[in-house]
N, C-alpha and C positions, 0 to 999 in steps of 0.2 A: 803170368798174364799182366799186362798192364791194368793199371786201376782205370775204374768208369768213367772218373770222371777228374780233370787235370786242374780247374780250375771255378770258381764264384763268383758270384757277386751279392751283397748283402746289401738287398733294400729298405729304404728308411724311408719313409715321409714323416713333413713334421710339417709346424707352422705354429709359431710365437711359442712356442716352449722350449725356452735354450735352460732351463734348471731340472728340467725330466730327460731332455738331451745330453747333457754335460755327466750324468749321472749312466744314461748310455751307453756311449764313450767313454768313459772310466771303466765300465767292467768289460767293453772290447777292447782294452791294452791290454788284459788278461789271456785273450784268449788264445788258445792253442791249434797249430796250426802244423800240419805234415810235413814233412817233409818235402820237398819240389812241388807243391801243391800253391798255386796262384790264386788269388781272392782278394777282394776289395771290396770297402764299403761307398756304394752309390748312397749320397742326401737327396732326398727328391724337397728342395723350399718351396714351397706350397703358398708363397706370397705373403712370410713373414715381416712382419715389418721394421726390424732389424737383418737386411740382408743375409743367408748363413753363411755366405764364402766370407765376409769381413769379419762375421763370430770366429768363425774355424780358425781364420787366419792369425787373428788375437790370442784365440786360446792354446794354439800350436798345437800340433800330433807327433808323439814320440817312436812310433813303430814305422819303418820303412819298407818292413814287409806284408803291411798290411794298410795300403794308402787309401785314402779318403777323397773321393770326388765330390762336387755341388754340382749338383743341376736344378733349371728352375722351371717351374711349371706356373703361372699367371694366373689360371682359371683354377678357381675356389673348388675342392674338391679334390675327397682322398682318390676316386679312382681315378680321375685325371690326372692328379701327382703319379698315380700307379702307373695308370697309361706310360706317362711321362718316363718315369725310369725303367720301363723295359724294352724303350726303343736307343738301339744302338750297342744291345748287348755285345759282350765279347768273351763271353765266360759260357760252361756246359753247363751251370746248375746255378738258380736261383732261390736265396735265401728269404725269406719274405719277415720284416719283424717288425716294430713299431717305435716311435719313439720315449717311451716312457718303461721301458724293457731293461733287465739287466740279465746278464748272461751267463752261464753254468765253463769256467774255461774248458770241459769237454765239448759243447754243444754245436760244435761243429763237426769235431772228430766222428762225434758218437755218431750223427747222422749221416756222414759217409760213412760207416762201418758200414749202418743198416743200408745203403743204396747198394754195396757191393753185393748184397745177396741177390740184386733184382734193380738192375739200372732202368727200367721203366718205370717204377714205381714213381708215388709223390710220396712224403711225407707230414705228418703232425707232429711235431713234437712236442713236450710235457711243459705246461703252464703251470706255475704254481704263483699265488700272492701273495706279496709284499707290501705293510701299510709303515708309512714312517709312523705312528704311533699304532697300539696296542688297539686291534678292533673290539668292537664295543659288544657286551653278550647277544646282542639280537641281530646279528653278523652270522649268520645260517651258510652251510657247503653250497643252497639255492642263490645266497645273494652271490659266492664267490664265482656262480658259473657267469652271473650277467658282468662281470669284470672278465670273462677271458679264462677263467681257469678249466681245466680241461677233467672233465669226468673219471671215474677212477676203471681207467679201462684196461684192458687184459692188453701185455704188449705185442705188438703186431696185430692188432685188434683190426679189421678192416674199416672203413669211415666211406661215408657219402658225401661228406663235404672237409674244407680244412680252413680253420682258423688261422687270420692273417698275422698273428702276433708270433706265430713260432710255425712256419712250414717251406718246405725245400720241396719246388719242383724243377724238375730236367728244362734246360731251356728247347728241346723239340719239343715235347709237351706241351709249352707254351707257345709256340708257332701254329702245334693242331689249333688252339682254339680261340686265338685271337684276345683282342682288349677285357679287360672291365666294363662292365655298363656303367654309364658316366651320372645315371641317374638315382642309383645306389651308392648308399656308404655318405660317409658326416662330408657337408658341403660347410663350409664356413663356420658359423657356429651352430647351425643344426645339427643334430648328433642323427645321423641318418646308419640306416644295417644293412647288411646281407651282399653289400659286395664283393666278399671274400667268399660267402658260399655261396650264391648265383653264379660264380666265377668257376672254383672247384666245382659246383655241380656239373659242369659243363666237360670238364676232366672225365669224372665220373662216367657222362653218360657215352664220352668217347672210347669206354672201356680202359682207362688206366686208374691199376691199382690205388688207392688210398689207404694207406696205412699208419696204425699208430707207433708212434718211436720213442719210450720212455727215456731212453737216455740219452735223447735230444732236449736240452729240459734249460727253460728262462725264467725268468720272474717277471710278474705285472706290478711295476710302482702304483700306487694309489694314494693320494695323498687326506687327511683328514678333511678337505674340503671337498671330498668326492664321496665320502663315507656317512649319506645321509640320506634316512629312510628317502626323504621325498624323489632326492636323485633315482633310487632305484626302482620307488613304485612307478616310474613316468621310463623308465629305462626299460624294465620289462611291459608296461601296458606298448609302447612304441614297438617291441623287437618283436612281440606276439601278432600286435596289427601287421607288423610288414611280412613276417611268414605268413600268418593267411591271406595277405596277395600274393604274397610270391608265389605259396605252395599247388593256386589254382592250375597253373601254366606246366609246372615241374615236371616232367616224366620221369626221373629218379629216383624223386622223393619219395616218405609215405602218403597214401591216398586219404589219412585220417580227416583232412577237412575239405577236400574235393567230395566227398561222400555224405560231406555234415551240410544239416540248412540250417539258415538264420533262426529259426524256432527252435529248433534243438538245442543252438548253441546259446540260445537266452534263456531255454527251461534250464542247461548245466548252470550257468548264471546264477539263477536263484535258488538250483541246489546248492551251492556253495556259501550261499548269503546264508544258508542255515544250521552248515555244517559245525560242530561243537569248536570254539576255538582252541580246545588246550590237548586236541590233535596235532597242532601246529608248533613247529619250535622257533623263536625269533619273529621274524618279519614275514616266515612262509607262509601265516593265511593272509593278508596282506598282497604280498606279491601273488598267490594264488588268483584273487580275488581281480586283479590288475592282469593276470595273464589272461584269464577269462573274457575281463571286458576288453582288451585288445583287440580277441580272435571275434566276438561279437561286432565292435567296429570294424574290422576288416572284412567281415562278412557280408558288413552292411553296403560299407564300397564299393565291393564287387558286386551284388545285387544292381543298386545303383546304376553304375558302370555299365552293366549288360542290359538296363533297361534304356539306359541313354543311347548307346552302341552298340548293339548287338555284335558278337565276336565275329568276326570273318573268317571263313575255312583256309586251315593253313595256321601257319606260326605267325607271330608280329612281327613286324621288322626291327632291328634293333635301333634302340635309341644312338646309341654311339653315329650311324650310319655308315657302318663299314659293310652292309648289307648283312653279315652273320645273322641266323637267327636266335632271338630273343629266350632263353628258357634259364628258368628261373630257381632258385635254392635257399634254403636257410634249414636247415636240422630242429 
């Protein structure tokens, strides 16, 4: 039988980091590639202010069987970049990864292995971190998930949603369910969440499989200027508040805070303000503490929200205005 899938494309957005790009690009000269098997890496420049086609151009690319396009997207914002580079595809299978990523030279392989079992499928593949220096002892497995690194899960684990730094979906898949929401995901230098799983959730609730791919496996760069309590206590208060907006709308999801009221979630609050600290290892009561009051303010939002505008019956329209409806994800 012919294999599923003949050809890729590996997408990138970035913007003003050509030293976590360059670094990218280095360990995809490594990487391994099938035999008659077509693939390329799409730039999606997100309104760098070093153009990347005159970086690229500078920097040269040694591999001719793995070429490198630029494309440019104007308007601020990853899912706009993303929009961006999945229009005009020409490949069966989309690689989705990030710019601060370095790559396993199977990680491609491995992931068509696992597609030939079941060409419907998506994929996650295995995230592990990377710090140019030695992480510090209150550097917890808690703080490595808010960087991207992926739980220790049984392989072909099934998933609800897929993280954008390492996941391969079919390009029909991607035609079932249309854009990113543009209003999700880091807009400029806002560090904004959830539009890789709002996205995947929507996979999800179209009934295709999600599964985990261990030996589909990258690394997340981190550099020591990112490796600081305060970045992370504001990284998870933020990523908690946006699942509990997003999680209201979800039909996919779990129901744990569609079920919860603003009182509850402020009496766990001050259970927690009392809890012993040396329960805790590193920065976990801390971030604990910071997940809490997230899911409290976004509790409070949505209250809010609905006392300002009562929900109208039916889905929201989506923000993108492609008419699709709006339903929402984050794990």
């Amino acid at each position: 039988m012919p294999p599923a899938f003949s050809s890729a494309t590996i997408l990138i957005c970035t913007r003003d980091r050509p030293e976590s790009l360059e670094r990218t690009l280095r360990s995809l000269e490594s990487l391994a590639i099938p035999a008659g098997f077509r693939v390329k890496i799409r730039l999606v420049d997100n309104g760098s202010r070093v153009p990347l086609a005159g970086w690229l151009e500078k920097r040269g690319w040694p591999r001719t069987d793995l070429p490198v396009e630029v494309v440019c997207e104007p308007r601020a914002g990853k899912s706009c970049a993303l929009n961006r580079g999945l229009r005009d595809l020409d490949a069966d299978l989309v690689a989705f990864s990030d710019d601060d990523m370095e790559f396993h030279p199977r990680w491609l392989t491995g992931a068509l292995e696992r597609l030939e079992e079941d060409p419907a499928q998506a994929l996650q593949g295995h995230i592990e971190i990377r710090s140019t220096l030695p992480l510090p002892a209150w550097f917890t497995p808690r703080c490595a998930l808010l960087f991207g690194a992926t739980p220790d899960l049984p392989d072909r684990a099934g998933l609800r949603g897929l993280a954008g730094g390492n996941s391969f979906v079919p390009r029909a898949q991607i035609e079932r369910i249309g854009p990113f929401r543009e209003d999700l995901g880091p807009q400029g230098r806002r560090l904004g969440y959830s539009e890789d799983m709002e996205w995947s959730g929507r996979l999800h609730q179209a009934g295709v499989p999600l599964r985990f791919c261990r030996q589909a496996v990258n690394y997340h760069l981190i550099g020591a200027d990112r490796v600081r309590r305060g970045i992370l206590l504001r990284r998870q208060f933020d990523q908690s508040r946006t699942e509990t907006l997003l999680d209201a709308t979800l039909p996919t999801g779990s129901r744990r805070w569609k079920d919860q009221d603003f009182f509850g979630e402020v009496r766990g609050l001050a259970g927690a303000l009392f809890k012993p600290r040396r329960r805790f290892q590193g920065l976990d009561y801390g971030l604990e503490l910071a997940a809490r009051l997230g899911r409290v303010w976004g509790l409070a939002q949505r209250r809010l929200k609905s006392l300002v505008a009562p929900p109208r019956e039916g889905r929201p329209p989506n923000p993108s205005g492609d008419g699709m409806p709006t339903i929402t994800k984050n794990p």
